[in-house]
TORDOKOL-674655 format. One record per residue (C-alpha): x, y, z. Coordinates in steps of 0.1 Angstrom, whole numbers, padded with zeros to 4 digits, always signed. Last residue first. Layout:
N
XYZ;...
% end
This chain:
89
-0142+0375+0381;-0116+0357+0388;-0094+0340+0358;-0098+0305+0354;-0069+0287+0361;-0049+0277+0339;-0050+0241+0325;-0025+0212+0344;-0001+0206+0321;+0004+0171+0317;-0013+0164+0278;+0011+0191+0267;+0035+0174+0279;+0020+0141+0267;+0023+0156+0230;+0059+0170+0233;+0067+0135+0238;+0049+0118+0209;+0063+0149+0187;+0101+0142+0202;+0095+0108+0192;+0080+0110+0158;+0108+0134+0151;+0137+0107+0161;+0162+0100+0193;+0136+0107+0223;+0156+0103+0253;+0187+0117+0230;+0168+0148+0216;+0152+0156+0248;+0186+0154+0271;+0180+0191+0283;+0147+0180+0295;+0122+0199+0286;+0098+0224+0300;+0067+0237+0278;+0069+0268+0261;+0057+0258+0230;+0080+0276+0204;+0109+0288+0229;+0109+0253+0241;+0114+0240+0209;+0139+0264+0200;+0157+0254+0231;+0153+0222+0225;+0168+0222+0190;+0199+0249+0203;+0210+0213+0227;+0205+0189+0202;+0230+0212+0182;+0252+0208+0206;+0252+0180+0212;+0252+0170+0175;+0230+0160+0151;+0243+0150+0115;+0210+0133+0102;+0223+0098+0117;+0219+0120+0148;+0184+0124+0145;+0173+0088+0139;+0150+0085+0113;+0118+0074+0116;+0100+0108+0106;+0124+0117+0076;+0128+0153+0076;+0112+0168+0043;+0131+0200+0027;+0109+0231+0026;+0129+0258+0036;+0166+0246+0029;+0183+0223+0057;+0209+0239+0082;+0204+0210+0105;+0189+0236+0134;+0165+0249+0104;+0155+0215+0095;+0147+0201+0133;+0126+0233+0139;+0108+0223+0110;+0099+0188+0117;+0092+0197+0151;+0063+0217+0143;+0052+0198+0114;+0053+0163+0141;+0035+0190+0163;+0011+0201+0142;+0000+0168+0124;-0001+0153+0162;-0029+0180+0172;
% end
């Protein structure tokens, strides 16, 4: 659900930043005030995609500047895909 995602993205966020194991990433705060870069937003969605693989943007981090965004984003994705199809029998 959200709890997972926001977690999800959380940690991904901490380990592109170079933060310890652990360490809380403000929800509300923007990104880049956190020291994200390019390219760094860049290795963050492709970790995220790796994670969930959904399809994202390659501006992700800047559309969607904080964790609460990117979670609320990831969310509708998921939300999008259309389910698989059942298998035949």
């Amino acid at each position: 659900g959200a709890a997972a995602l926001l977690r999800l993205v959380s940690e991904e966020v901490a380990t592109v930043l170079g933060r310890e194991p652990g360490v809380t990433i403000p929800f509300h705060r923007p990104l880049q005030e956190m020291g994200l870069d390019s390219l760094m937003a860049l290795e963050l969605r492709n970790r995220l995609v790796a994670r969930t693989g959904l399809r994202l943007p390659s501006t992700l981090l800047f559309d969607h500047p904080t964790v609460t965004a990117v979670s609320q984003f990831l969310a509708g994705s998921v939300r999008d895909c259309p389910a698989p199809a059942a298998a035949p029998r």
